[in-house]
N, C-alpha and C positions, 0 to 999 in steps of 0.2 A: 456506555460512556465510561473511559476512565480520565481519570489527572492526567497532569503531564507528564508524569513518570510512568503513566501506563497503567497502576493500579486502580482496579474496577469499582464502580462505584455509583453505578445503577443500568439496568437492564429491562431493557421494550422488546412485545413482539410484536410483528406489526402481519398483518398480510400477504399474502406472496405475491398480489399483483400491488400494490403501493411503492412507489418508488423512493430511492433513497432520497434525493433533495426534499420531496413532500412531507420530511421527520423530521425537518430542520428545526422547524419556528415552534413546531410544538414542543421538541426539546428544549429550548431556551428557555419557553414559557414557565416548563417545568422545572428548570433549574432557579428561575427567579421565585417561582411562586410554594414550590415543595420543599426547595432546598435552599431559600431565602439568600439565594446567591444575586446581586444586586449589579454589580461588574465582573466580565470574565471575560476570558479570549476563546470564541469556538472556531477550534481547525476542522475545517474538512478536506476531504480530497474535491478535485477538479467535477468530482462527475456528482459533488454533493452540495459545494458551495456555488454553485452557476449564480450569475450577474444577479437574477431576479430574486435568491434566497440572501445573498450580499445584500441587498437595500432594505427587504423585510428585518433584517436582524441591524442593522444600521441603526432601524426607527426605535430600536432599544436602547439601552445603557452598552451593550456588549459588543467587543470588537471580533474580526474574523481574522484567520491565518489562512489561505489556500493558495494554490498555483495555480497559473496562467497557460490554456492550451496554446498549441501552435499558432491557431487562428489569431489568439489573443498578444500572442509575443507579434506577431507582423504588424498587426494592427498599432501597437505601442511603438514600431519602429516607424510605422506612415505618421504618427504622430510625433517621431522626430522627441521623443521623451529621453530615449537612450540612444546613444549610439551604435552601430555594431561592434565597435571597437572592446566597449566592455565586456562582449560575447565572448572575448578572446582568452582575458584574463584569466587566470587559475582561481583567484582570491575572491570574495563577497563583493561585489560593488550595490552600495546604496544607492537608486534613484525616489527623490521624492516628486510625486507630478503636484506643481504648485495649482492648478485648480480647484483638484480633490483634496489635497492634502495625503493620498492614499501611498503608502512607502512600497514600492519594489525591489528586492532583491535579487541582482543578477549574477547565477553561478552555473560552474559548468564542472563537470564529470566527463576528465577525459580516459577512462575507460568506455564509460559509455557512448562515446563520441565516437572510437575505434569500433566499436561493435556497432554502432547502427552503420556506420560509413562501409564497412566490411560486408553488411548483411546486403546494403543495397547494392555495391558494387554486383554482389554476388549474383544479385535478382536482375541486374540488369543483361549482366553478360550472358546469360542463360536466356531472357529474352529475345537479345540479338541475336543468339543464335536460331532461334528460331523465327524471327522474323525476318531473317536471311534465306532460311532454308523454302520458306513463301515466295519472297521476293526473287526466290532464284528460278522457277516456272515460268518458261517462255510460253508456252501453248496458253491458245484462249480459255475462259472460267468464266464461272455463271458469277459476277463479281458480287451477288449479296450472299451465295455461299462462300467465299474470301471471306469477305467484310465478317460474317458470325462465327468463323474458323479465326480469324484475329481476334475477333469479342472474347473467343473464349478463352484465350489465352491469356488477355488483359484483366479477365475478370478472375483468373487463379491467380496471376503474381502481383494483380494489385499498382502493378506502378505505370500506369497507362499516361499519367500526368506528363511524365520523362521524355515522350514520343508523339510526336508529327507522322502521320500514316492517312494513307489514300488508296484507292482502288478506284479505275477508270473504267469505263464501259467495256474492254475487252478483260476486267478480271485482272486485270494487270497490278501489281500492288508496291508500293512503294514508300517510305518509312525516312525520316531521321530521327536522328537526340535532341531532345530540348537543353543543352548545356547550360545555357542559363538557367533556367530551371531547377537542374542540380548541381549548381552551384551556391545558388541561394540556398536550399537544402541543406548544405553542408555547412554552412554557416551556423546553424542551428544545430548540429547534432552536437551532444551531449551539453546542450544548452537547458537550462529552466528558469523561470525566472517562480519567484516566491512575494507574493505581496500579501501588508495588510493594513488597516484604516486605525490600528491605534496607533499612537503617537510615541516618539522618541524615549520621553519621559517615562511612559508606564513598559516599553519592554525595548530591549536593545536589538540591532542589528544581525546577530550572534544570534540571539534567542529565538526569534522570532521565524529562524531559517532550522534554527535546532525543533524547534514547536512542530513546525508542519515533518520535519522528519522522523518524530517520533511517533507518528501514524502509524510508522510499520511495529511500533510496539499495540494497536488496537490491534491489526490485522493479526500477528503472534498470538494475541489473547483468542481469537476466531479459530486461529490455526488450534490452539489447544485444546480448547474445547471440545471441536469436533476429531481430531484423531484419538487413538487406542488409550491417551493416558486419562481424559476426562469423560469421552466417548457421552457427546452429548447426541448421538444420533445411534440407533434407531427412535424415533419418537411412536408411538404407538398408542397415543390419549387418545379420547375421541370427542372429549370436549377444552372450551379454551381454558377453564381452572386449571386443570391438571398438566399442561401445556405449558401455562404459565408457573406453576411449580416447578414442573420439571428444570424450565431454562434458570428458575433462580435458583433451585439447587445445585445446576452447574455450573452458574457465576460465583456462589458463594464456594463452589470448589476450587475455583482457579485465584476466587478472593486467599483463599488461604496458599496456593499452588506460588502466586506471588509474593507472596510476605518470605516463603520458603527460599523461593530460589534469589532472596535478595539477602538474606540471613545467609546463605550459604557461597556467597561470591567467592568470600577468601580461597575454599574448597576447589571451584571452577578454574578462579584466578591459577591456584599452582599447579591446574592439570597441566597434562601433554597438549599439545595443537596435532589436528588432523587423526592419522588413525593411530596415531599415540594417545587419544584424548581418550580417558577412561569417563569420566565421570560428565553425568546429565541428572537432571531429575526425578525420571526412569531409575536410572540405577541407584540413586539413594533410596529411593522406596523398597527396591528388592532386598537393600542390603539388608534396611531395616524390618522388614518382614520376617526372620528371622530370627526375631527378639520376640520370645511367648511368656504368656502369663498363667500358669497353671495351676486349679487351684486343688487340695485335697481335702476330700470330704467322708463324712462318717454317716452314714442314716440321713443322707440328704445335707448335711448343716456342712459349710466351710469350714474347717480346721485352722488353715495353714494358706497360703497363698505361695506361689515361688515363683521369680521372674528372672528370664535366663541373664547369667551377666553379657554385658554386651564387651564386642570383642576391643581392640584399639579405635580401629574404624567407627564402628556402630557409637563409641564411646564420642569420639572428634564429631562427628554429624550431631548428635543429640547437643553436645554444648553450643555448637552453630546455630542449631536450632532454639537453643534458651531449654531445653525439654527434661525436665526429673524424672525419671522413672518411680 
């Protein structure tokens, strides 16, 4: 679990068959009860806050931030909540559905709109192709070998929705596009919509859309973890104490891995962009490695101590960081 800014501030391990929404209520529980937190907002993603963990955590004090799946965004348009028209927009639209009281906000990402629209066009002309190249065999066919030769084609690119297809007693096989279909589709692409059940007053518009986007700073902290700089895996305990040390040893590394790389912005801020960019967190560690403390001794006793001076660089990083030598 971290804040909103991303910085960690408690760590569970659960299971490997337990599923993520199943952590929900007990998290809460435990922020009210461990950490005498009384009201908060918990974000999850889509595949964590499902409808049925939303009402358990409801019956609390605490409100949720998550998004609404596709199923979910059509569902709110048969309900005539939003119209599509707001789909279109570039900007935030607020809808609040007067029932629930529950606020949705609807935005869209037109990159990502380009990219899905792109990716299906793509899957689709590739299918027609080959659903041409079927349909173009005059001779008679065993038509349930057809039929499992088209299955399996549908079942690799996935978009069988798009497609009206038949095969008749002589094998014969035959196909159109569902355009309506994909056209509704497209209506959607780089659409999301962002909802949550607290109220105006306690969090704005704005926030509440910046809240669920700052998830990709938990999944970051995941990311760190596990790769070369925190290297929370190989695990090799063989019971759960030591297990569970381990993963708080590597939370409390990325607890300080954080405080770092937020002390050191200015540093980032005036790198280069791209493969101009010299500096990461990686390379402030190496710089500073570098810097030794050696001490000299007589008959075992320290004498003297000496610590290399650090160079301009090594100098700018340690003030970033608050750090005396």
């Amino acid at each position: 679990m971290t804040n909103k800014e991303g910085c960690p501030v408690g760590v569970e391990i659960f299971k490997g068959n337990v599923s993520d929404q199943a952590t929900v209520l007990e998290q809460v529980k435990k922020l009210s009860d461990k950490y005498g937190i009384k009201q908060a907002i918990f974000t999850g993603d889509r595949g964590m806050l499902t409808a049925k963990r939303v009402d358990e955590i409801s019956e609390t004090n605490f409100k949720v931030i998550t998004a609404l799946t596709h199923l979910e965004m059509k569902t709110l348009l048969e309900k005539k909540i939003y119209k599509k028209i707001y789909l279109t927009k570039k900007n935030i639209t607020e809808v609040v559905d007067s029932e629930t009281g529950t606020r949705y906000a609807l935005c869209k990402n037109e990159q990502e709109m380009l990219k899905k629209r792109k990716t299906r066009q793509a899957m689709i002309k590739k299918v027609k192709s080959l659903l041409e190249k079927k349909a173009s065999v005059s001779k008679k066919r065993d038509p349930k070998k057809v039929a499992a030769s088209v299955g399996r084609i549908f079942e690799k690119y996935k978009i069988e929705k798009f497609f009206n297809w038949d095969v008749d007693d002589s094998g014969s096989f035959s196909w159109s596009l569902k355009q309506d279909k994909i056209d509704i589709e497209k209506e959607l692409d780089g659409c999301y919509v962002i909802k949550t059940t607290a109220s105006s007053d306690v969090i704005s518009k704005d926030e509440f859309v910046l809240g669920y986007r700052n998830l990709q700073k938990v999944e970051q902290g995941f990311k760190n973890m596990k790769t070369v700089l925190l290297e929370l895996r190989p695990v090799y305990h063989k019971n759960d104490d030591r297990i569970e040390a381990h993963i708080f040893i590597v939370m409390l590394a990325y607890y300080l891995q954080w405080h770092a790389n937020e002390r050191l912005k200015p540093l980032f801020k005036a790198d280069g962009k791209g493969k101009d960019r010299r500096w990461a967190i990686e390379t402030v560690i190496e710089r500073l490695k570098s810097i030794r403390k050696v001490d000299n001794l007589i008959n075992g006793i320290v004498v003297k101590s000496n610590i290399s001076e650090p160079d301009e660089e090594q100098s700018k990083i340690l003030n970033l960081l608050n750090v005396k030598l």
